[in-house]
C-alpha positions, 0 to 999 in steps of 0.5 A: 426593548425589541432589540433585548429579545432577539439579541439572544436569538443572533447569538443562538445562530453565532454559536451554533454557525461556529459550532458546525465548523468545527465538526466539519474540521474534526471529520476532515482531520480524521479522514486525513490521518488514513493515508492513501494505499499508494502510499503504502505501497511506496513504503513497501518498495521502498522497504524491499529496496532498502533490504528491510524485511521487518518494515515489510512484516509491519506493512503486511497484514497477519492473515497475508496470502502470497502466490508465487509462481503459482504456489500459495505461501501463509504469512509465516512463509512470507515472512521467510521470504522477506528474510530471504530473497529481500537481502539479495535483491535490488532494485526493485521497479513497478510499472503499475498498469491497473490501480483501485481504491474503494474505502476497504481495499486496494489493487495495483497490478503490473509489470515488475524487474529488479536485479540481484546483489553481486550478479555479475552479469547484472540480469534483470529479472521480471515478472508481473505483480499483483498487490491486494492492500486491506484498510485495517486499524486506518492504515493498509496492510498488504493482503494478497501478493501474487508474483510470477516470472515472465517466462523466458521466449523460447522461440528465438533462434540465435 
C-alpha cells in the first residue's frame, strides 16, 4: 500500500527529470543556429575571391558604412564598389592582428594584399582593414568597413 502512494511521487520526478533535459537540448540547439561571425567574415572573403558581388550584398547590412582612404561611402556606394573593384581583383589575404566577439558585434582588424586581374607586373597591393560585423536576424552582417592603402615609402633611394 505504502509502495501505491509514492509510486506517483518516482513517476512525478521521471517525468519532470526528462522534461528539463529537453529544454536544455532546445536552448543548445537555438544558440547552435547563430554561427560564429568569423565565420561569416570567411564567406565574405570568399565571396570577394570568387568575384561574387551579390554574395557580398547578402553579408553586408542595409545601413553599411564604408571608409576608404579616409572618404566614407552609404551601402548604395558600396554595393557600387562590389560591382566594380570585386571583379578585378584577386586574391584577396587577411592576417588579422585584432579580433572581438560579444553577443551583438564583432571586430577583426589587420593587414590586407591582394593583386589585380590581368596585371602583368603581378603587384601587390596592401593596406590594413578593419570590419565591424553586427548580429541581425541571427546571422552577422557587415556594419562598418574601414580600408586604407599602405602608403608607399618614400624614403628609399635607389
Amino acid at each position: 500500500m505504502k509502495l501505491m502512494k509514492i509510486l506517483p511521487v518516482f513517476a512525478l520526478l521521471l517525468f519532470s527529470s526528462c522534461n528539463e533535459g529537453k529544454k536544455e537540448t532546445v536552448e543548445t540547439t537555438e544558440q547552435a543556429e547563430v554561427r560564429a561571425p568569423s565565420e561569416a567574415n570567411k564567406q565574405w572573403i570568399d565571396a570577394w575571391n570568387r568575384n561574387n558581388p551579390q554574395e557580398l550584398d547578402t553579408l553586408t547590412s542595409k545601413d553599411a558604412v564604408l571608409f576608404m582612404q579616409g572618404q566614407s561611402m552609404n551601402a548604395d556606394s558600396i554595393r557600387s564598389w562590389y560591382n566594380n573593384a570585386a571583379p578585378m581583383m584577386k586574391d584577396l589575404r587577411t592576417n588579422a592582428k585584432v579580433e572581438y566577439t560579444s553577443n551583438d558585434i564583432a571586430y577583426e582588424a589587420g593587414t590586407y594584399s591582394h593583386g589585380i586581374k590581368n596585371d602583368s607586373l603581378n603587384t601587390t597591393y596592401e593596406g590594413t582593414y578593419t570590419f565591424i560585423w553586427k548580429k541581425t536576424n541571427n546571422d552577422w552582417k557587415m556594419q562598418v568597413m574601414n580600408i586604407t592603402d599602405k602608403e608607399p615609402d618614400t624614403t628609399a633611394t635607389e
